[in-house]
SERO-4910 file (N, C-alpha, C, O; in steps of 0.05 Angstrom, whole numbers):
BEGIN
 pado doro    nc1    nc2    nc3   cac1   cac2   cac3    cc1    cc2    cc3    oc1    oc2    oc3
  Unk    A     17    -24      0      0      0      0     18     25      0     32     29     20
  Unk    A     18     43    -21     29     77    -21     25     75     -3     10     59      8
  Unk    A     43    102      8     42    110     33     52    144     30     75    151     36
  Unk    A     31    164     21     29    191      6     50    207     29     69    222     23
  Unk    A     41    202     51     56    229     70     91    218     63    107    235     54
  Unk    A     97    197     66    119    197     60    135    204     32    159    205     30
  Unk    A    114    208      7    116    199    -15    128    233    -19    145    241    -35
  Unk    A    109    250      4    111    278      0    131    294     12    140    315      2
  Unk    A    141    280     44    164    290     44    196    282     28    215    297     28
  Unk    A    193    255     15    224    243      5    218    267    -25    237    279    -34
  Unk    A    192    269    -35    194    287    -53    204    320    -45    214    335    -62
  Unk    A    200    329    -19    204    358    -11    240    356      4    252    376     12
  Unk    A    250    332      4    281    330     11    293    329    -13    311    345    -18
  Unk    A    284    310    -29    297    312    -68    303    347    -76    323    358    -84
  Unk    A    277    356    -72    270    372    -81    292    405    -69    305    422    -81
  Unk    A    285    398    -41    317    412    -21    339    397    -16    347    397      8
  Unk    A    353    382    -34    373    361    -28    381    364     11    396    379     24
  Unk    A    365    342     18    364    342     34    356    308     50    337    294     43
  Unk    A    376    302     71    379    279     88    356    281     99    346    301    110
  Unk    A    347    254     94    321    243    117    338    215    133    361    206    128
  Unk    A    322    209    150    336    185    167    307    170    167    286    181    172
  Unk    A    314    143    159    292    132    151    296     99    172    319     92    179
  Unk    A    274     85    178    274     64    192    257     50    166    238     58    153
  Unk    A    276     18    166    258      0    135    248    -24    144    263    -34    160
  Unk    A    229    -37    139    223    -64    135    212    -67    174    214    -89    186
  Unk    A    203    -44    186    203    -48    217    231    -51    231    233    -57    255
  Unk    A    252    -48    216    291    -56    234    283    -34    257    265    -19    265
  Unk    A    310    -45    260    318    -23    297    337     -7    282    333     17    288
  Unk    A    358    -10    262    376      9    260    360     30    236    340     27    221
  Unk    A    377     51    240    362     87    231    385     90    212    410     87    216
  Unk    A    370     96    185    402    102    160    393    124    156    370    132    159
  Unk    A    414    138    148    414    165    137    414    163    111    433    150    100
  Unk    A    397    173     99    390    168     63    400    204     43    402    226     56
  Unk    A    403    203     24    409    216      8    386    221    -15    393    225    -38
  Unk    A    362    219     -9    347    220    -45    364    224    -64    384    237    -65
  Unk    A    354    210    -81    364    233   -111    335    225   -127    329    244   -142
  Unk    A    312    201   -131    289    196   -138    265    184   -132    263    159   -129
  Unk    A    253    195   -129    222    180   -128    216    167   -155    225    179   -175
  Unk    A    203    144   -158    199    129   -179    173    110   -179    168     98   -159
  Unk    A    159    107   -202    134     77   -205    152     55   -209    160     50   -231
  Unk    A    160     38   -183    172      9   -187    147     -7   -213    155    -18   -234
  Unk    A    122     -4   -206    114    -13   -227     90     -3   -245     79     19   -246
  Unk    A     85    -25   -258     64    -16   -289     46     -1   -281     43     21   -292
  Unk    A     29     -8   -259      5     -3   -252      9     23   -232     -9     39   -227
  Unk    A     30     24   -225     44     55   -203     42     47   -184     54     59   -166
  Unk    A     23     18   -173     18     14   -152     47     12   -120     47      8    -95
  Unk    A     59     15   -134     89      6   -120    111     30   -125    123     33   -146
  Unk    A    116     49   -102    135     72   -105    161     66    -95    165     63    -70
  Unk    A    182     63   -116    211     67    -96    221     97    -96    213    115   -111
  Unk    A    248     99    -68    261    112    -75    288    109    -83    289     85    -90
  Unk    A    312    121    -87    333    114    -98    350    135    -83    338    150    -67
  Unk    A    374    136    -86    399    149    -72    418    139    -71    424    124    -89
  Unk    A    440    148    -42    462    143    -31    459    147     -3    459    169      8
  Unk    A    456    113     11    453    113     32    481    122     47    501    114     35
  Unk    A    486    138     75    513    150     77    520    138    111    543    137    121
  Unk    A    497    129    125    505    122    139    473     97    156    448    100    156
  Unk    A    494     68    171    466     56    178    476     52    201    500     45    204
  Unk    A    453     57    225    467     47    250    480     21    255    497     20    272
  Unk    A    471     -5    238    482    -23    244    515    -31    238    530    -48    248
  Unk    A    517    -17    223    548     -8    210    556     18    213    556     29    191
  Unk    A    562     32    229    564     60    226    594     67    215    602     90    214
  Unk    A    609     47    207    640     51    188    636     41    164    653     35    147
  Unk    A    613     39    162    601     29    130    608     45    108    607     69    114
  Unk    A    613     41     87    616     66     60    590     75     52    570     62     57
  Unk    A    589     93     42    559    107     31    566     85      2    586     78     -9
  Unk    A    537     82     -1    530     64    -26    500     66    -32    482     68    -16
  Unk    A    500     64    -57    472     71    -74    454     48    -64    459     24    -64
  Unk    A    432     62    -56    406     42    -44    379     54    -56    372     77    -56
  Unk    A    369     36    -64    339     34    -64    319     20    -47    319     -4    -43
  Unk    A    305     35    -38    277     33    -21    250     33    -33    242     49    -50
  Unk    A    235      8    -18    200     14    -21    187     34     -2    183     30     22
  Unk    A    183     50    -13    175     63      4    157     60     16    156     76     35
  Unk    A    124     33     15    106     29     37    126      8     54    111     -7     67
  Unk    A    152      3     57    168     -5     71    182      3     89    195    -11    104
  Unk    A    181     37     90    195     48    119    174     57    129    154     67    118
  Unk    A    181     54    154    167     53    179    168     69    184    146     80    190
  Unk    A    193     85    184    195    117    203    211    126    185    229    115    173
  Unk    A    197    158    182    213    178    157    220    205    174    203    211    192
  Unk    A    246    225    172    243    239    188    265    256    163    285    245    154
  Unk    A    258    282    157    276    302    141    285    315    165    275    323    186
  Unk    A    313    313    152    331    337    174    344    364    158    343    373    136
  Unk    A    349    367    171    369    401    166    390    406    139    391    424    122
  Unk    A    410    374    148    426    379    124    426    373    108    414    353    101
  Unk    A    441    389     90    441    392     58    458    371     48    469    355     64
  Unk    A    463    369     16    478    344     11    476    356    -22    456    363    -34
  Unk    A    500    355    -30    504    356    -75    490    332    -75    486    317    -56
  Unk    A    481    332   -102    462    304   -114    487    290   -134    501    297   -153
  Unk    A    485    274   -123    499    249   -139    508    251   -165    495    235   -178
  Unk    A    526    266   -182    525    271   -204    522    246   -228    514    246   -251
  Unk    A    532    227   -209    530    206   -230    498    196   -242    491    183   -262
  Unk    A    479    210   -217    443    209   -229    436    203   -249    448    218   -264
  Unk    A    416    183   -265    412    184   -290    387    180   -289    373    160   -287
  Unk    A    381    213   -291    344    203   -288    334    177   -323    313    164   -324
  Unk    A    351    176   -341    343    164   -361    356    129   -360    356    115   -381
  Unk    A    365    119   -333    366     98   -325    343     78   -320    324     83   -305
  Unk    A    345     52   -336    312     39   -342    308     32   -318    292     14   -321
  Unk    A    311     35   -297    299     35   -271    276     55   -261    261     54   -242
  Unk    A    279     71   -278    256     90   -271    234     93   -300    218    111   -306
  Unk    A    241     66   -313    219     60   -340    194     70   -340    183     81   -360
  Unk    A    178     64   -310    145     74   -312    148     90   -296    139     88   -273
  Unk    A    164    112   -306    164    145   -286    169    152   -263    165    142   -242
  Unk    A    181    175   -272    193    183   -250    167    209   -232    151    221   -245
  Unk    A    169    213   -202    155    226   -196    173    258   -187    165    281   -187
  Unk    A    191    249   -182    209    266   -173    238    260   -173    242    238   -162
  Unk    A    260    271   -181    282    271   -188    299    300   -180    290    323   -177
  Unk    A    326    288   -177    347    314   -161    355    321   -189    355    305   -208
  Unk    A    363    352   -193    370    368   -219    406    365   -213    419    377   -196
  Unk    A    416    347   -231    445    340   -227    457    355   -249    482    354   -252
***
């Protein structure tokens, strides 16, 4: 099931390149996410991911930042913070991962 409130802030952090800290799948550990897209995982839209550079996860906190994708009716807890962050230049909003549209995308 979408899940709009969240659908509206990962779009208003893309949008202010801007870190949310997100909890997934019900876990205990809190990652710090990077947007760079909102996207229709599928045909029907019924299914929203997001996409980024996750930079930091509690359960690893000497972890490397690495590109992650999320369902978004999959996190549990969404929280936008303060800081800012460049968008990933390597971004390709024309990557077939985002085939059945994009809803929102970082201007790289």
């Amino acid at each position: 099931m979408r899940n709009a409130e969240f659908e509206t802030l990962l779009s208003q952090a893309i949008m202010e390149n801007r870190r949310v800290i997100l909890r997934y799948n019900n876990g205990l550990n809190e990652r710090t996410f990077e947007p760079s897209a909102l996207f229709y995982a599928s045909k029907d839209r019924s299914q929203v991911n997001v996409s980024g550079a996750q930079v930091r996860d509690s359960a690893k906190p000497t972890g490397p930042s690495m590109p992650q994708v999320f369902e978004v009716a999959k996190i549990s807890r969404l929280t936008l913070t303060s800081k800012t962050f460049k968008p990933d230049p390597r971004f390709n909003k024309f990557d077939k991962m985002y085939a059945n549209g994009l809803m929102c995308c970082a201007k790289v």
